[in-house]
DRENKE-457791 format. One record per residue (C-alpha): residue number from 0; residue in one letter; z, x negated, y. Coordinates in pm, 1 decimal. Each point is the difference from the previous one (the first is absolute). Layout:
+------+------+----------+----------+----------+
! resi ! resn !       c3 !       c1 !       c2 !
+------+------+----------+----------+----------+
!  NUM !    a !        Z !        X !        Y !
...
+------+------+----------+----------+----------+
This chain:
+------+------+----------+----------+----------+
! resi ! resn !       c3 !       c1 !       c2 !
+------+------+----------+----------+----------+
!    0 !    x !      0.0 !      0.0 !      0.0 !
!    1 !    x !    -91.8 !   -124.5 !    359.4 !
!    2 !    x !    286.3 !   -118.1 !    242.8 !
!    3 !    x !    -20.5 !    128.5 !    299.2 !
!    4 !    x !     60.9 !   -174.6 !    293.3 !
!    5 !    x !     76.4 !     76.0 !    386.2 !
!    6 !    x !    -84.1 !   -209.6 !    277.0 !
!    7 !    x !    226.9 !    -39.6 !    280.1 !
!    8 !    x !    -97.1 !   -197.9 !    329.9 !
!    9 !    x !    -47.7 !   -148.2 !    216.5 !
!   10 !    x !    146.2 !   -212.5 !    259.2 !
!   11 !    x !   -145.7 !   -217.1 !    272.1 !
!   12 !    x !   -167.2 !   -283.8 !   -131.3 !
!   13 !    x !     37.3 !     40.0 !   -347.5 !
!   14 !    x !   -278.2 !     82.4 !   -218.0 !
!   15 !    x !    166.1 !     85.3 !   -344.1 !
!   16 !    x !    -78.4 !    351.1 !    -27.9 !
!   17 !    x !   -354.5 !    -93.4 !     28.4 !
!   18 !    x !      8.4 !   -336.2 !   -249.5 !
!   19 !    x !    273.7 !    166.1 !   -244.6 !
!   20 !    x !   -247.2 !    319.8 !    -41.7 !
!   21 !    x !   -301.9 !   -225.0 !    -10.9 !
!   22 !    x !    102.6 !   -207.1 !   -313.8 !
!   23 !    x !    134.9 !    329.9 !   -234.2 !
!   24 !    x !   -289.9 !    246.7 !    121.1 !
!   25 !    x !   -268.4 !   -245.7 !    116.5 !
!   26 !    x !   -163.1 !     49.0 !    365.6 !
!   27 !    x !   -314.5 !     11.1 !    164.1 !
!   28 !    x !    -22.3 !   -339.9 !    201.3 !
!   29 !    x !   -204.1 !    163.7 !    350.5 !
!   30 !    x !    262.0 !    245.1 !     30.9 !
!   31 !    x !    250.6 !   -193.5 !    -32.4 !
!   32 !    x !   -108.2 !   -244.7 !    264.2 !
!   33 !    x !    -52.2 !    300.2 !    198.7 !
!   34 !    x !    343.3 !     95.0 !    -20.3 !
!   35 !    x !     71.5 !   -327.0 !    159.9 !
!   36 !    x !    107.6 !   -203.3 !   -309.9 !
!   37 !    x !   -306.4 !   -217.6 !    -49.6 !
!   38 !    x !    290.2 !   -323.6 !    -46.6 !
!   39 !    x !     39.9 !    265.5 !   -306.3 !
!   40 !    x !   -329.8 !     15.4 !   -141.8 !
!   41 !    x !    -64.0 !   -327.7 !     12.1 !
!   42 !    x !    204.7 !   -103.1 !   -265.3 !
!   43 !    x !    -64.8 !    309.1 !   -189.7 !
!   44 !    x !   -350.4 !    -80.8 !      3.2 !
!   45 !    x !    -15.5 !   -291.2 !   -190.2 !
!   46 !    x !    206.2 !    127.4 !   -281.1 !
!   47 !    x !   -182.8 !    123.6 !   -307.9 !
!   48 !    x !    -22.7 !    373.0 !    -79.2 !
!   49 !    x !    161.1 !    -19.8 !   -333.1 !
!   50 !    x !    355.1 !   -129.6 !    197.4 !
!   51 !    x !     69.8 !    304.3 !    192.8 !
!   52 !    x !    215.0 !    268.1 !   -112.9 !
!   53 !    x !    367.3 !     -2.1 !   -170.6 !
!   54 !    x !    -17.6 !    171.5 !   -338.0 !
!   55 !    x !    -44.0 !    386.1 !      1.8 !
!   56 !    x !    160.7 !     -1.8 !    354.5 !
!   57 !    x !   -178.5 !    172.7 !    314.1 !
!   58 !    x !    166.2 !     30.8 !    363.7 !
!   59 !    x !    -89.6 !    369.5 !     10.2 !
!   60 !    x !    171.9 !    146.6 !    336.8 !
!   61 !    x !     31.6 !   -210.8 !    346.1 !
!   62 !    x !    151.1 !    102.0 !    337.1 !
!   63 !    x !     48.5 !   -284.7 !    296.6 !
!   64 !    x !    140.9 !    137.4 !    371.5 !
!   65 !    x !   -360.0 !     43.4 !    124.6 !
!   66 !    x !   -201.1 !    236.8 !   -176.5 !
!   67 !    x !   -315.4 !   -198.1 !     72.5 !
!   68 !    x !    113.8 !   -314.1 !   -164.5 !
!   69 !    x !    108.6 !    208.9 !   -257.8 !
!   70 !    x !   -352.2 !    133.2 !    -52.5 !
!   71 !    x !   -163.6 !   -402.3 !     60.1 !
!   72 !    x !    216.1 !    -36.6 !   -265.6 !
!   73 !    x !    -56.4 !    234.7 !   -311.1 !
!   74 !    x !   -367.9 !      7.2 !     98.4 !
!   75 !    x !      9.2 !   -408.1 !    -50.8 !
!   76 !    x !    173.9 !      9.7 !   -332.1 !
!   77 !    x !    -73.3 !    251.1 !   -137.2 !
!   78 !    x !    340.6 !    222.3 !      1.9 !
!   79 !    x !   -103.4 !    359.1 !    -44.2 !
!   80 !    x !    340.6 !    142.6 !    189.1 !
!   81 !    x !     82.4 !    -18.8 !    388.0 !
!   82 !    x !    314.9 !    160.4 !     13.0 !
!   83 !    x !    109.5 !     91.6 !    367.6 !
!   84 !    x !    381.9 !    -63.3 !    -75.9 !
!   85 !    x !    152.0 !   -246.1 !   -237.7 !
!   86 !    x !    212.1 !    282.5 !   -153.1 !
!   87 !    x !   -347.9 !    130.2 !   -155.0 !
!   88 !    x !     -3.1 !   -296.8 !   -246.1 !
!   89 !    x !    317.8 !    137.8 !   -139.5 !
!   90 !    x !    -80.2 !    161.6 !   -350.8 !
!   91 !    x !   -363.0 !   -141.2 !     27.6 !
!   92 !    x !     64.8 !   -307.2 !    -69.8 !
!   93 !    x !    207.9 !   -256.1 !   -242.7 !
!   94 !    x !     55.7 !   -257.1 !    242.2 !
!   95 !    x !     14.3 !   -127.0 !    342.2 !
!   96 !    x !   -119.4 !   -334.7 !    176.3 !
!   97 !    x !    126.3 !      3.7 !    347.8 !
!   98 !    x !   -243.1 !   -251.5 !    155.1 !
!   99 !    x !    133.9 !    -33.9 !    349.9 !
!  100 !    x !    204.5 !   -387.1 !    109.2 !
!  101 !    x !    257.9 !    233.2 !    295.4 !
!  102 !    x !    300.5 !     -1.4 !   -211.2 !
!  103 !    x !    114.5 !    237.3 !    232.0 !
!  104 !    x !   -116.4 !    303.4 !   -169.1 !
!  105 !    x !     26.3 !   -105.8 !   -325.7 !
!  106 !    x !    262.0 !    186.2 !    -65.2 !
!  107 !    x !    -98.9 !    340.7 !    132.1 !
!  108 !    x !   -348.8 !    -59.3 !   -212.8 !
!  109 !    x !    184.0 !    -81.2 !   -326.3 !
!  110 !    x !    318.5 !    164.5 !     10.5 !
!  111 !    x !   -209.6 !    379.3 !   -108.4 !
!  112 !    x !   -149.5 !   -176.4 !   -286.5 !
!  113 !    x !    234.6 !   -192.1 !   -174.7 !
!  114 !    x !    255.0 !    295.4 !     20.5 !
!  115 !    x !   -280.6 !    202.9 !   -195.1 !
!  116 !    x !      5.2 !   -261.0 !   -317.9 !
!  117 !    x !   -373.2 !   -151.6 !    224.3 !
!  118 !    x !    -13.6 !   -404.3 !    -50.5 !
!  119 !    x !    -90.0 !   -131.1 !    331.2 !
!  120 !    x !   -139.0 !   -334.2 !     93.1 !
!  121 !    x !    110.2 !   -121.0 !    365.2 !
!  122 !    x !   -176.8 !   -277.7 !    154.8 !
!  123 !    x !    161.4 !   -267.2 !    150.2 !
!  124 !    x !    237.4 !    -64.7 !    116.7 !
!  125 !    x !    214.3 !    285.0 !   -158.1 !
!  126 !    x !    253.5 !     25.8 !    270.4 !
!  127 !    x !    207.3 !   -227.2 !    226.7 !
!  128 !    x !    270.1 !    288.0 !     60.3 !
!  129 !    x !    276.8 !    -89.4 !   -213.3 !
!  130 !    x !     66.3 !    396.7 !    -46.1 !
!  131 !    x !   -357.7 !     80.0 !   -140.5 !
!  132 !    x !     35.5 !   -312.1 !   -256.7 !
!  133 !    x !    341.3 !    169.5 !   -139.8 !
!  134 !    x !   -218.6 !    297.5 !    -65.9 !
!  135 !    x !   -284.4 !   -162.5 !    -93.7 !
!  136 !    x !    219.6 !   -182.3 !   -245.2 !
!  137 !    x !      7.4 !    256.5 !   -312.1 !
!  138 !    x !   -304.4 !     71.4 !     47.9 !
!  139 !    x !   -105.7 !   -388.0 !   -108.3 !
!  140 !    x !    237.3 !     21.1 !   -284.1 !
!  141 !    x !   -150.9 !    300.8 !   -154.1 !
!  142 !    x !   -381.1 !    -86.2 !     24.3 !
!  143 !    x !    -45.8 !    243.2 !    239.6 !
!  144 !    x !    -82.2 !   -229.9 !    304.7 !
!  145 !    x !   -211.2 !   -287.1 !     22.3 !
!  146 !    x !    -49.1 !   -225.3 !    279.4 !
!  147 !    x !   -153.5 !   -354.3 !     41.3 !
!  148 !    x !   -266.1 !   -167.3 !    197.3 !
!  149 !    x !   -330.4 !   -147.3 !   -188.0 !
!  150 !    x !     44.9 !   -351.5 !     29.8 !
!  151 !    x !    261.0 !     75.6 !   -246.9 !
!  152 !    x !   -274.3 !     31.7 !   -279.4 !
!  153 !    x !   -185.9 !   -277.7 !    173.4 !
!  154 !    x !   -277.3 !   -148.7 !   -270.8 !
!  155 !    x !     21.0 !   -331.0 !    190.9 !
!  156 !    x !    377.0 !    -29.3 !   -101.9 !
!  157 !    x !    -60.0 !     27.5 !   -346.8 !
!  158 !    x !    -55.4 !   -345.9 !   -100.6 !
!  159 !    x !    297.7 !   -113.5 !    245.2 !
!  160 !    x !    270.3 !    250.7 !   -139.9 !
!  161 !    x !    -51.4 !   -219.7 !   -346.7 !
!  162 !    x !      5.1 !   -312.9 !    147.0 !
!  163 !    x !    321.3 !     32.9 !    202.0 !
!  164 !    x !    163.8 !    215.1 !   -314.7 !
!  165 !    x !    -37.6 !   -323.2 !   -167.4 !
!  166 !    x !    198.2 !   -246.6 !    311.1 !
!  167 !    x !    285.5 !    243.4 !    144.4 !
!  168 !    x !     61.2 !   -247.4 !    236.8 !
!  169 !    x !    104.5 !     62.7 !    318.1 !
!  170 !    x !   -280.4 !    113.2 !    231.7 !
!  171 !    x !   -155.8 !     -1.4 !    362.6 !
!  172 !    x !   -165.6 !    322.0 !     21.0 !
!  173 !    x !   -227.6 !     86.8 !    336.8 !
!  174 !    x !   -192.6 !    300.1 !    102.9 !
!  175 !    x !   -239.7 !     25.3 !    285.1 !
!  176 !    x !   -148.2 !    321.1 !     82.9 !
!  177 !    x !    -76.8 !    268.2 !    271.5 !
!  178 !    x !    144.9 !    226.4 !    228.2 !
!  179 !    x !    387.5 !     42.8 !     35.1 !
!  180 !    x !    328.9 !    -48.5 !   -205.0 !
!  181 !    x !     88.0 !    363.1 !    -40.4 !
!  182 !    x !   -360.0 !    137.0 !   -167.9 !
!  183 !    x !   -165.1 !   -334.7 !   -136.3 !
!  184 !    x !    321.3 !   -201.2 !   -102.5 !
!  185 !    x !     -6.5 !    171.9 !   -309.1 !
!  186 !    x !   -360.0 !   -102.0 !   -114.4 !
!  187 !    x !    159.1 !   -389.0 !     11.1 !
!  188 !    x !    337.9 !     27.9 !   -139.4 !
!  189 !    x !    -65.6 !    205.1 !   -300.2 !
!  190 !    x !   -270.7 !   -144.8 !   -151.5 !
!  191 !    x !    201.9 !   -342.6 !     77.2 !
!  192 !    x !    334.5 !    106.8 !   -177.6 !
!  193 !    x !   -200.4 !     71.6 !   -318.7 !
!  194 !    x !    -46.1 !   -340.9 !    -49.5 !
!  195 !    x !    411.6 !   -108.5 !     -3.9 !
!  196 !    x !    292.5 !    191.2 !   -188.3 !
!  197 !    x !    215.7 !    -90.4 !    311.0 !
!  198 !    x !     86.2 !    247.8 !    217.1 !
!  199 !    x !     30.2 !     18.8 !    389.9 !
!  200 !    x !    342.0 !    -85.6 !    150.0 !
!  201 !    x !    -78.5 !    -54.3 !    400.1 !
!  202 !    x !   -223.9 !     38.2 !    208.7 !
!  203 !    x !    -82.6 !   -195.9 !    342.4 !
!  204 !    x !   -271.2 !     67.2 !    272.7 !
!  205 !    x !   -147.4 !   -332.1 !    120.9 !
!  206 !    x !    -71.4 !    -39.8 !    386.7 !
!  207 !    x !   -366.4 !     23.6 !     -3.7 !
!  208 !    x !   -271.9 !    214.5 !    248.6 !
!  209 !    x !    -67.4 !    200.8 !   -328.8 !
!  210 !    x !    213.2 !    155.7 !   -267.9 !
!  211 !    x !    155.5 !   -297.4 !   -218.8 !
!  212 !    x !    277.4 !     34.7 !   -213.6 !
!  213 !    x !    185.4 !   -175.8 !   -234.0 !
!  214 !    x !    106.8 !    140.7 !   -308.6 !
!  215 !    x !    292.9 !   -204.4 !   -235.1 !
!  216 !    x !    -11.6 !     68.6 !   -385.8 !
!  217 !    x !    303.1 !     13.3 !   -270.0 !
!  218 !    x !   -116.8 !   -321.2 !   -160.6 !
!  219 !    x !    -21.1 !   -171.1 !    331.1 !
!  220 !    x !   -464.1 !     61.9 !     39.8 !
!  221 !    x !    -79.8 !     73.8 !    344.1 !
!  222 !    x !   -273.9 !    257.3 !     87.8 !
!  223 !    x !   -177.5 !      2.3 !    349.0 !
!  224 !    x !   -180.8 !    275.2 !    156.0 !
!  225 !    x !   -196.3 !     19.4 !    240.6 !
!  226 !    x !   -190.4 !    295.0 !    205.9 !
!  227 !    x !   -236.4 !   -102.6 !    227.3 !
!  228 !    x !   -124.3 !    321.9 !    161.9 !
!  229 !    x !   -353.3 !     42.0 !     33.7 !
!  230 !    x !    -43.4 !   -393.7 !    -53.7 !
!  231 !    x !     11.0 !      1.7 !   -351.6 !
!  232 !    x !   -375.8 !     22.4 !   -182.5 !
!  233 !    x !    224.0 !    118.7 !   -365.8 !
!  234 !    x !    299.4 !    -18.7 !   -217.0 !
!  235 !    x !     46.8 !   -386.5 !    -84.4 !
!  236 !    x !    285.5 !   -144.3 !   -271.9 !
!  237 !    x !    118.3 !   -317.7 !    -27.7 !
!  238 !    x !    197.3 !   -113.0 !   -289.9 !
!  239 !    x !    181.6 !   -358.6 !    -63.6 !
!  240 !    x !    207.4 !    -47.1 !   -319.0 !
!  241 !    x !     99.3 !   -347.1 !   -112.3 !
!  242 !    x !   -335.4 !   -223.5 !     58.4 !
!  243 !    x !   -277.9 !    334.9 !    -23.0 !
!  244 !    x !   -125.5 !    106.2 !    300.2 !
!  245 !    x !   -167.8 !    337.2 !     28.4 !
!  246 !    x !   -200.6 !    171.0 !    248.7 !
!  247 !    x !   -102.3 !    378.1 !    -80.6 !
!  248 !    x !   -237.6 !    216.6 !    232.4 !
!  249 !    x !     65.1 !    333.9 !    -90.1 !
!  250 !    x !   -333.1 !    179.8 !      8.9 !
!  251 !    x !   -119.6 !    182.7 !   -306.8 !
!  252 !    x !    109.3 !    359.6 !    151.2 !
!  253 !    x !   -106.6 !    182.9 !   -228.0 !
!  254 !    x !    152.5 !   -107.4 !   -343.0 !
!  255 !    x !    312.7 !    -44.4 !    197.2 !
!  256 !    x !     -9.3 !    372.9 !     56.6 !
!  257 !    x !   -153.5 !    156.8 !   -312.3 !
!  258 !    x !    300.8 !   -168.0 !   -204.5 !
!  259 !    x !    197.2 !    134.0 !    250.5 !
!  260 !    x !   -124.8 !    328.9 !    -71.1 !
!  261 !    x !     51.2 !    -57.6 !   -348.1 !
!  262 !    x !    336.7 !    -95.8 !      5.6 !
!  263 !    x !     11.8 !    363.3 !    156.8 !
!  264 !    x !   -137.7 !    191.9 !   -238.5 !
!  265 !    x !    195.6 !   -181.2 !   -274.7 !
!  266 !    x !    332.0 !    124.1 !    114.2 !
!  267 !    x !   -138.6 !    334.5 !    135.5 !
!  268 !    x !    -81.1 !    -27.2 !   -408.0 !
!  269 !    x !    277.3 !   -167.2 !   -137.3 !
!  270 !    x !    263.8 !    205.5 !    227.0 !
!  271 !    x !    127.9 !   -363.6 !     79.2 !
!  272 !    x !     60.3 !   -267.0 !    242.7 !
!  273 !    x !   -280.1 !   -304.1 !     19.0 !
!  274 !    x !    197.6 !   -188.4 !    259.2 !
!  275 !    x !    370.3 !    -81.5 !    -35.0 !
!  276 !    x !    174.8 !    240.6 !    222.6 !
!  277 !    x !    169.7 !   -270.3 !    145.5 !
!  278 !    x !   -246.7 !   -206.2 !     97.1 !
!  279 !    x !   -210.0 !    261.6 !    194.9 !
!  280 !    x !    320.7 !     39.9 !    226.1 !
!  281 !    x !     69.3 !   -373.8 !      4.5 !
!  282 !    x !   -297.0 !    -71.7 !    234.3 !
!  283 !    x !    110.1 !    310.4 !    171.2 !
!  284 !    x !    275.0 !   -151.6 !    112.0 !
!  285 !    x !   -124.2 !   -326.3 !     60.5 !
!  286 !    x !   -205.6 !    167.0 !    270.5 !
!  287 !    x !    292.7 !    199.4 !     76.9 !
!  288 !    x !    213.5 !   -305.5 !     70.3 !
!  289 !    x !   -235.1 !   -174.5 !    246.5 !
!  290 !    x !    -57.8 !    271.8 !    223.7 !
!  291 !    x !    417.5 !     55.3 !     13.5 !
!  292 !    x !     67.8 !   -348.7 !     26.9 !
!  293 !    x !   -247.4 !     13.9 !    351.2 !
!  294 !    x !    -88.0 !   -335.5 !    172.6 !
!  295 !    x !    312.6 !   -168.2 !    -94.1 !
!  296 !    x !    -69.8 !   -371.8 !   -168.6 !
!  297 !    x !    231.3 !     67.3 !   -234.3 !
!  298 !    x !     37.6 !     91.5 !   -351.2 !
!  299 !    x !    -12.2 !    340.4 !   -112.3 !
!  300 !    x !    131.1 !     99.7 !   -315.5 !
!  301 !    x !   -197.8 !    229.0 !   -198.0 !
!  302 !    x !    201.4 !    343.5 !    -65.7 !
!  303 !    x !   -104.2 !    163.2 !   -365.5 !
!  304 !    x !    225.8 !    275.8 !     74.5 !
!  305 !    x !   -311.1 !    243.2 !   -150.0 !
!  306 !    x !    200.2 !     -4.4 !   -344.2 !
!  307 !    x !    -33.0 !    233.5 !   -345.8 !
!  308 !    x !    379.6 !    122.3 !     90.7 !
!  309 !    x !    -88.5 !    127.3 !    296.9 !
!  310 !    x !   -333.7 !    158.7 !   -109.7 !
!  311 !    x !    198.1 !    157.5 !   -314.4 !
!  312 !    x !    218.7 !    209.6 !    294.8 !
!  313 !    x !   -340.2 !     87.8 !    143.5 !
!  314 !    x !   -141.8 !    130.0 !   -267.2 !
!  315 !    x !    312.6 !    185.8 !    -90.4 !
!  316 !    x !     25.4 !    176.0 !    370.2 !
!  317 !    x !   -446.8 !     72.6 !    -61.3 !
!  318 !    x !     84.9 !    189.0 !   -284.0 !
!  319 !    x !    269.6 !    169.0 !     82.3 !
!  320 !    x !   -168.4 !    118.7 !    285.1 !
!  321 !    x !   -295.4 !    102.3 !   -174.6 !
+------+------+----------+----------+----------+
């Protein structure tokens, strides 16, 4: 039997309602570019035929805030359903990908789903309200929630994850990348800590014209992270452990974000979590920590107050509510 899927978006910016729909439905490349996503197509283009699609998925119902986008973008990929309100999707569908980067309303978009038994996927970053994470929380634990960004399931860390596996010594870990802490930080730092065991202790922001911060790990690694605004050309790793030297360009888009996808579907499937609960709000609160920790050169420990005993009393005060 088909999954269904809904499409959520979009926010400023951020073309994943477009790209996500693309790679499970397929797309037609002029009206795409039309739409304004042409940075889209052209690495959709190249791809061979016989790579799109995610099993017997299909995104099947789509609403974004304008109704025209909305339109640009079932009529580009092919989703048969333009729903005028996101509580349309509800009994229609069997799951939910929120595609939208303003954490903001994350919560407001999700919260109607996942109380209905609806897996949702929430693009990154998930939240940086400490509040939304504790609710978020049992959601993670029960395989109802999913949320990661692409670099994640990066093919060009494939061959690196083995090598360091095989060293586990103490690492420098760097990420370059675009735009600003709060939105793109992410993209860096979890794709990074999927390469160590350690876990983040501190963090530090580094005097700089740009965003730069330093982040301390448990088995004394540094990472570094930097946003350079509109400077930066893509999402750039460097990795040092013991005498090997890596530097990885993160660029193949697209099988970044159809593993993503499958990841997805295998615990909209499998009714359980991909990701470790508690790493998802790890590097929520590593973002967390920097922007409470302000322009102060100093230290900041990182707070992983977002714990399973306080998501148990959440879930308990959800159901009793109904």
């Amino acid at each position: 039997m088909t999954l269904r899927l809904g499409m959520i978006g979009s926010s400023e910016g951020n073309g994943h309602p477009f790209s996500f729909s693309a790679i499970i439905n397929g797309y037609d490349s002029a009206r795409l570019r039309t739409a304004g996503w042409g940075v889209i197509a052209d690495y959709l283009d190249p791809r061979d035929p016989a790579e799109f699609g995610v099993g017997d998925v299909r995104v099947t119902h789509a609403w974004c805030p304008d109704p025209a986008e909305s339109t640009a973008l079932c009529e580009s990929t092919s989703i048969p359903n333009r729903v005028g309100a996101v509580t349309e999707m509800r009994g229609s569908v069997d799951a939910v990908i929120i595609a939208r980067d303003d954490w903001e309303v994350h919560r407001d978009l999700a919260d109607p789903f996942l109380a209905a038994g609806v897996p949702v996927f929430l693009d990154k970053p998930l939240s940086l309200s400490r509040e939304d994470l504790t609710a978020f929380r049992p959601h993670l634990e029960a395989g109802r929630l999913m949320s990661s960004s692409g670099f994640r399931f990066a093919v060009e860390l494939d061959r690196l994850r083995a090598a360091v596996e095989v060293s586990r010594a103490p690492m420098v870990l760097e990420g370059v990348g675009p735009r600003e802490w709060d939105r793109y930080a992410v993209h860096l730092i979890e794709p990074l800590l999927t390469l160590t065991a350690a876990v983040p202790v501190a963090v530090l922001e580094l005097p700089a014209q740009h965003d730069a911060v330093a982040i301390q790990l448990s088995d004394q690694s540094l990472m570094i992270i930097h946003c350079l605004g509109d400077a930066a050309p893509g999402f750039v790793l460097n990795v040092t452990s013991g005498a090997r030297r890596e530097e990885i360009v993160l660029s193949d888009r697209f099988t970044a974000f159809r593993r993503l996808l499958v990841a997805f579907v295998s615990m909209v499937v499998n009714g359980a979590p991909v990701i470790d609960p508690d790493e998802t709000t790890r590097i929520m609160e590593v973002v967390i920590s920097r922007r409470e920790g302000g322009a102060a050169y100093r230290p900041v420990p990182v707070d992983f107050g977002i714990k399973t005993g306080q998501a148990a009393q959440v879930v308990q005060g959800d159901d009793g509510d109904g």
